[in-house]
C-alpha positions in Angstrom: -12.3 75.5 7.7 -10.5 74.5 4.5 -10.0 77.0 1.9 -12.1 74.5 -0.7 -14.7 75.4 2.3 -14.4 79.1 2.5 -14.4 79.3 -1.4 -17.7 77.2 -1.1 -19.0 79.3 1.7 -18.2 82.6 -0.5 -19.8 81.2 -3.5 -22.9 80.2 -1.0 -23.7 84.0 0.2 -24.1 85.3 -3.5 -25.5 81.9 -5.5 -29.3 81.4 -4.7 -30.1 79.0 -1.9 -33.2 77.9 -3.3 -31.7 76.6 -7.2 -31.4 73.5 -6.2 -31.7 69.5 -7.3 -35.2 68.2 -6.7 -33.3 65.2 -4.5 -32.3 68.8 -2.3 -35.7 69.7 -1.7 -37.1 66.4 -1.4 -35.3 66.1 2.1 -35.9 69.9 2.8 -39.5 68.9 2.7 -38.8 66.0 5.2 -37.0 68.5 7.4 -39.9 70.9 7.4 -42.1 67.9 8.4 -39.8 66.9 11.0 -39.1 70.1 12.8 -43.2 70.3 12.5 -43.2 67.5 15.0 -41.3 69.8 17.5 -44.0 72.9 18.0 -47.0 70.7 16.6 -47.9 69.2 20.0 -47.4 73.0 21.9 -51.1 74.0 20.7 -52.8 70.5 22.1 -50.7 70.6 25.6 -53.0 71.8 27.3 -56.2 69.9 25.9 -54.0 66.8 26.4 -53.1 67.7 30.0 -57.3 67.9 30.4 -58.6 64.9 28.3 -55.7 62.8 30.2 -55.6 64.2 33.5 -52.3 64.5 33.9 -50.2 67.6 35.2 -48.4 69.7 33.3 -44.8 68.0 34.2 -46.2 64.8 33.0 -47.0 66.5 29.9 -44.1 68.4 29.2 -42.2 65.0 29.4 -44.2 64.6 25.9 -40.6 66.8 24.6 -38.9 65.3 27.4 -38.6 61.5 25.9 -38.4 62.7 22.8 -35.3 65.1 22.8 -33.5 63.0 25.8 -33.4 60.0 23.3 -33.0 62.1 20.2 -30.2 63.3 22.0 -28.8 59.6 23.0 -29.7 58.1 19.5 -27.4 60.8 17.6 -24.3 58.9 19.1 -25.1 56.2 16.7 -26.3 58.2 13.8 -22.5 57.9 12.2 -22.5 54.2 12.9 -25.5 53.2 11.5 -25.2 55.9 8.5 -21.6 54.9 7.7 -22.8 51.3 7.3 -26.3 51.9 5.1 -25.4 54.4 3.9 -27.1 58.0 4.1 -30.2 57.4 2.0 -30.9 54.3 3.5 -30.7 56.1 7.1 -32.8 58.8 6.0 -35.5 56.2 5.2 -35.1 53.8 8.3 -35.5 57.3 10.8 -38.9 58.5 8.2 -40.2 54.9 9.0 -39.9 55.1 12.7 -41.4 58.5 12.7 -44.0 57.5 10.9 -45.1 54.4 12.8 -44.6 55.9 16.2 -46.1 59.4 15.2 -49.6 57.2 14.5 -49.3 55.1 17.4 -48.8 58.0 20.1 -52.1 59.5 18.1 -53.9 56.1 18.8 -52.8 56.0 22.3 -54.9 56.8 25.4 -52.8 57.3 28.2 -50.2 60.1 28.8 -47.5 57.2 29.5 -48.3 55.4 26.0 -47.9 58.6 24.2 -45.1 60.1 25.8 -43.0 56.0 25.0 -44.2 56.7 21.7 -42.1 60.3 21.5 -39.4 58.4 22.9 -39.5 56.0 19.8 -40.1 59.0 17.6 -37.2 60.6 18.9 -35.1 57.1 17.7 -36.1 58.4 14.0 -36.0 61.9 14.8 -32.0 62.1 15.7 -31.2 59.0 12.5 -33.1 61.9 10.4 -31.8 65.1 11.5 -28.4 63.9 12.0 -28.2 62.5 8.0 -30.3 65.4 6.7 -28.2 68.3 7.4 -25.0 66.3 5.6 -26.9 65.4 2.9 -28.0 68.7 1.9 -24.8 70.2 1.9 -23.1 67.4 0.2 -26.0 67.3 -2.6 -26.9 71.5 -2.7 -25.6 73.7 -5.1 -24.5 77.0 -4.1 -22.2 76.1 -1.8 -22.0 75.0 2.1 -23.5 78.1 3.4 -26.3 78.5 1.0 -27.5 74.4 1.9 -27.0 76.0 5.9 -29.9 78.6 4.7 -31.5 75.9 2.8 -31.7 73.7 5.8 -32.8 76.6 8.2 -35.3 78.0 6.1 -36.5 74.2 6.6 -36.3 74.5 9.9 -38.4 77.6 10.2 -40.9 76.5 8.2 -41.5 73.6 10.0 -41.1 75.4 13.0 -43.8 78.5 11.8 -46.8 75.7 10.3 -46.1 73.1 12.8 -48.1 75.1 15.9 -50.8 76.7 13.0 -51.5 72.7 11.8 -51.7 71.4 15.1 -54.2 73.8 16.5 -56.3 73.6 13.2 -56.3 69.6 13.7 -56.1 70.1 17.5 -59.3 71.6 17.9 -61.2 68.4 15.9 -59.0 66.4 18.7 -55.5 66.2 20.5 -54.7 63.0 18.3 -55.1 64.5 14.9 -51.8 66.4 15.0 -50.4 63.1 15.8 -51.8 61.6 12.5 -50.7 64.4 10.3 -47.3 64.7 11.1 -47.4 60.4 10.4 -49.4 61.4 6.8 -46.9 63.9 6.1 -43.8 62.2 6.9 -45.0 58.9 5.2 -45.1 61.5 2.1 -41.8 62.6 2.8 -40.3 59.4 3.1 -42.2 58.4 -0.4 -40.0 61.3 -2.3 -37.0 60.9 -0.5 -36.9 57.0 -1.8 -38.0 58.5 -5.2 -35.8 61.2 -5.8 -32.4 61.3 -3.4 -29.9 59.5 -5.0 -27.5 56.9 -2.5 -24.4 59.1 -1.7 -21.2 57.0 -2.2 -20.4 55.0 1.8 -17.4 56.6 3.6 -14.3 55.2 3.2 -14.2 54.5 7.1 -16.7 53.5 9.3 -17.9 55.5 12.3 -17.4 54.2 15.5 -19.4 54.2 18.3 -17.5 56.4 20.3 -16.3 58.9 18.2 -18.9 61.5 18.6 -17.9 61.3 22.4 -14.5 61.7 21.3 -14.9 64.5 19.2 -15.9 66.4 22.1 -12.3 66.7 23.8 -12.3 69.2 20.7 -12.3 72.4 23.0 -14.4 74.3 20.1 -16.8 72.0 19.7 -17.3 71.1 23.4 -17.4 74.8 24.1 -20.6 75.5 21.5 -21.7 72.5 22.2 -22.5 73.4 25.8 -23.5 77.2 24.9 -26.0 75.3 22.9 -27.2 73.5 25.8 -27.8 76.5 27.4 -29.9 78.3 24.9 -31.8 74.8 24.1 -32.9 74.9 27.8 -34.6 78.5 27.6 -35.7 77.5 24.4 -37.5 74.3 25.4 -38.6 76.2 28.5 -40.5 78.8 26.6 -41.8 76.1 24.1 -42.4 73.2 26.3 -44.2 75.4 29.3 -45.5 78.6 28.0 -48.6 77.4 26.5 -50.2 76.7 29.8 -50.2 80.3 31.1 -51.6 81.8 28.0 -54.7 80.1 28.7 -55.6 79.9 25.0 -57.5 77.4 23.2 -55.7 75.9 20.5 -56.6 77.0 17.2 -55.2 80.8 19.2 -51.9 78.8 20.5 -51.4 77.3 16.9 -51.5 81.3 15.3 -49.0 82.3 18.5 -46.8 80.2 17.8 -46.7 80.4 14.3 -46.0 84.5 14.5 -43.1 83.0 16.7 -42.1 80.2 13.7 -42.5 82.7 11.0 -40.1 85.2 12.9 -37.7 82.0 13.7 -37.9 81.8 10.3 -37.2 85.1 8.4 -34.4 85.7 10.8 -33.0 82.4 10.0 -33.0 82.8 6.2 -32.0 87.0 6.3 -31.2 88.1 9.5 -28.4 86.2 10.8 -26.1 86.6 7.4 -26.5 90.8 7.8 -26.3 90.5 11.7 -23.1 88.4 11.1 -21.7 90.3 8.8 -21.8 93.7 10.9 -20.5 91.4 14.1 -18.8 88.4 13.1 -20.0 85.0 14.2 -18.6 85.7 18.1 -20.5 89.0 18.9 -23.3 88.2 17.3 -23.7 85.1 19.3 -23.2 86.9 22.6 -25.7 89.5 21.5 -28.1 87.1 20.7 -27.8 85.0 23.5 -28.1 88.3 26.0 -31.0 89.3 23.4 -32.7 85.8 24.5 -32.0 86.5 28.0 -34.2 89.9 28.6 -37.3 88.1 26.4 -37.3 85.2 28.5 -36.8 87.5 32.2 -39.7 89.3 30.6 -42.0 86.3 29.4 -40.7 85.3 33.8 -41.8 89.1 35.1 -45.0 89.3 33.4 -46.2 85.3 33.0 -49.5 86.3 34.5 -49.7 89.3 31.8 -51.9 87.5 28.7 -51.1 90.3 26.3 -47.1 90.6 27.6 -46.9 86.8 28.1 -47.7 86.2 24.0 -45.9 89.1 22.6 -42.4 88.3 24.4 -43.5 84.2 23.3 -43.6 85.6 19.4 -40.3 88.1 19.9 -38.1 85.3 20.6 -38.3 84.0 17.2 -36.1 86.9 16.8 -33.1 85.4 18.6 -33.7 81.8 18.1 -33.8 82.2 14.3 -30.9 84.0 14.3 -29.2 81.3 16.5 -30.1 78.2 14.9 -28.1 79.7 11.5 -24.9 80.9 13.3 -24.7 78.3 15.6 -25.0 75.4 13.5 -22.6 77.7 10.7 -20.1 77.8 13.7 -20.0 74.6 14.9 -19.6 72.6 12.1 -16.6 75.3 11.1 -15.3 75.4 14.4 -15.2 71.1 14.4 -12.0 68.9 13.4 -13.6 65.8 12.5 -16.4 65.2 9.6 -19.1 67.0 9.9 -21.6 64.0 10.7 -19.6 63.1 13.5 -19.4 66.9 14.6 -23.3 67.1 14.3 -24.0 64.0 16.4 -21.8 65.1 19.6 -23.2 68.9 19.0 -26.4 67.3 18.9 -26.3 64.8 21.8 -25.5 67.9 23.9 -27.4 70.4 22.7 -30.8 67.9 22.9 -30.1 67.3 26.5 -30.7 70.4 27.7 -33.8 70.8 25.3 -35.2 67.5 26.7 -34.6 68.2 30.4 -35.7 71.6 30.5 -39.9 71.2 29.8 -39.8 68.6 32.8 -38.0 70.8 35.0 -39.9 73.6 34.2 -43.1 71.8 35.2 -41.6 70.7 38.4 -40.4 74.3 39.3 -43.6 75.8 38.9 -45.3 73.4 40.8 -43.2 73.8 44.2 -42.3 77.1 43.4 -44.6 79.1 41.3 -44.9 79.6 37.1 -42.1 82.5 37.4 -39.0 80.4 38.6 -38.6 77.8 35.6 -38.4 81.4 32.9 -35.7 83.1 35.7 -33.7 80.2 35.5 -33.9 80.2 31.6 -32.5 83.8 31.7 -29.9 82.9 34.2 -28.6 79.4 31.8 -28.5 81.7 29.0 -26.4 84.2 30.7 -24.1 81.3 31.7 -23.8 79.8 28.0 -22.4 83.1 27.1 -19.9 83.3 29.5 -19.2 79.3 28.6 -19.0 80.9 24.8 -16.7 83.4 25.5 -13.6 81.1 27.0 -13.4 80.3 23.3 -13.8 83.4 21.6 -10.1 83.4 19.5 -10.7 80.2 18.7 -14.3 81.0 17.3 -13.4 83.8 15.5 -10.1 82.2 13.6 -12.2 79.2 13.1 -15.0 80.9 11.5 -12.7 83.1 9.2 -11.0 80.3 7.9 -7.6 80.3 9.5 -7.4 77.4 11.6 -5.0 75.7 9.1 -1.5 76.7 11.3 -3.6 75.2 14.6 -1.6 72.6 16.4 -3.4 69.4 16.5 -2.0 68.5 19.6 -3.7 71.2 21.3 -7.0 69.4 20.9 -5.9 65.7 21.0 -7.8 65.1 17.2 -7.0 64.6 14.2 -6.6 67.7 11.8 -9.9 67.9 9.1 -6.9 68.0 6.3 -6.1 64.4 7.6 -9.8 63.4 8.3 -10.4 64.2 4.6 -7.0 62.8 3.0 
């Protein structure tokens, strides 16, 4: 990080988060939307795999085709966005969410819908990629302030996402479907209106950088540690719902106690955790925190009352996570921060989009225990993955990677990216 950054960062913790241009909010409210569409269809998996006849694994690959080609699609984000521009991507990836959310509500078979995520998921990753850049470079307050901005986003969507699909899920499975196309063809409406076009890059993005960007040892290394915690994530989200044996207006308020807490802790936990720990501990504490809630929601699956309280707990963790993490990779990165958030993204969604359909396969060859043991066990692992880069992490992440040799990493320095 660049002393410009740091000063930006320390202006960020004591200027407001939530001052900001109405162009700022207008793509906070498209992020809410969007990260709706991740915990919107947990409520209505389970009325899906009924009305559909289909198995659990078949519906769990409802997130599968959407966060595998999220994942794939963020490694032309920086193309396409350095060539339209940021605004224009914005738009394009609203549009596809909103035709392919309404056609996956009008479908009637569990293949139709879960192609139609996989189109979503196109939109999805031009969205999220663009929206987190522009936030930051249109916020006031500083970089991290638009980080909180953009998590509080995330919670949100993540908290009323589950609540509004089991309200609309219990008139049918499609209606969540609809409203998250209603919503985002709203969202797209005032991000037209009100975000002004942000200047193109001086360069365009190539193809392969975000693949190159990964030889970056800091990146690669959270990178993967995010892997790890997206596949217990993904496994609690994707597969948990079917155990509870709730209907779904009672998943939707489950999982919004779990968005609310994924919230909160975004927004004011994970600054006074970080504080007291630094960015390195209190990843590693989080992570291990993760761990013993998922082994739990694995020991006692067949508990009801266990099951949902460990399900709304790790909000704890995950809000906490999603703020560092995304704080430390994109201070830990060498290249712009686009590019850095299209490789961390490419990896981090491939272990979210595996981990639902492997989790359905586990439980049904080996019972609904395994897939939440291995969850525990992959977190464990991204914390040992996390800690091979601890120095770097911590000198990163206070600012005083300035000296670092750029041959170490094979990239260019972020003082020459942004010269």
């Amino acid at each position: 990080m660049q002393p410009a950054e740091a000063a930006a960062g320390t202006a960020g913790a004591t200027a407001s988060p939530f001052k900001q241009p109405k162009a700022v909010f207008a793509v906070a409210f498209a992020c809410v939307v969007s990260f709706m569409g991740i915990g919107l269809v947990d409520p209505i998996l389970p009325a899906i795999s009924s009305q559909l006849r289909a198995t659990p694994s078949q519906v769990t690959m409802l997130f599968t085709s959407y966060l595998v080609v999220t994942a794939l699609a963020m490694l032309v984000t920086g193309w396409v966005s350095s060539r339209i521009g940021a605004k224009k991507t914005l738009i394009v990836g609203l549009a596809i969410i909103v035709v392919f959310a309404a056609l996956a509500g009008a479908s009637g078979s569990i293949s139709g819908i879960v192609g139609f995520r996989a189109g979503w998921g196109v939109g999805n990753a031009l969205f999220i990629a663009t929206s987190l850049a522009v936030i930051i470079a249109s916020a006031s307050g500083g970089f991290v302030g638009a980080i909180i901005l953009y998590e509080t986003a995330l919670g949100l969507g993540i908290a009323v996402g589950p609540l509004l699909g089991g309200l609309l899920g219990e008139v049918s499975w499609r209606g969540p479907f609809f409203g998250v196309s209603a919503l985002m063809a709203i969202a797209l409406i005032a991000t037209a209106v009100l975000v002004e076009p942000l200047p193109l890059p001086e360069r365009r993005t190539g193809l392969l950088e975000p693949l190159k960007a990964l030889r970056h040892r800091g990146l690669l290394t959270i990178s993967l540690a995010a892997l790890c915690y997206n596949w217990a994530f993904f496994t609690v989200l994707g597969y948990a719902p079917f155990p509870m044996h709730l209907g779904a207006i009672q998943l939707g308020w489950v999982f919004t106690g779990w968005g609310a807490l994924v919230a909160v802790f975004a927004v004011f936990g994970a600054p006074w955790v970080e504080r007291r720990l630094g960015t390195a501990r209190t990843l590693y504490a989080n992570l291990a925190l993760f761990a013993l809630i998922v082994l739990a929601i694995g020991l006692w699956t067949d508990h009801q009352a266990v099951l949902i309280v460990a399900v709304i707990a790790a909000g704890i963790p995950i809000g906490i996570n999603n703020t560092v993490t995304t704080q430390a990779v994109m201070s830990v990165s060498p290249v712009e921060r686009p590019i850095a958030s299209a490789a961390y993204g490419f990896v981090r969604f491939i272990g979210g989009g595996l981990a639902p359909y492997a989790a359905g396969k586990l439980v049904e060859h080996y019972g609904v225990h395994v897939p939440f043991y291995l969850g525990a066990g992959v977190l464990v692992l991204g914390i040992v993955i996390l800690s091979t880069a601890h120095g770097l992490l911590e000198r990163a992440t206070a600012g005083e990677l300035e000296g670092e040799s750029d041959g170490e990493w094979g990239l260019t320095h972020p003082a020459e990216v942004d010269a």
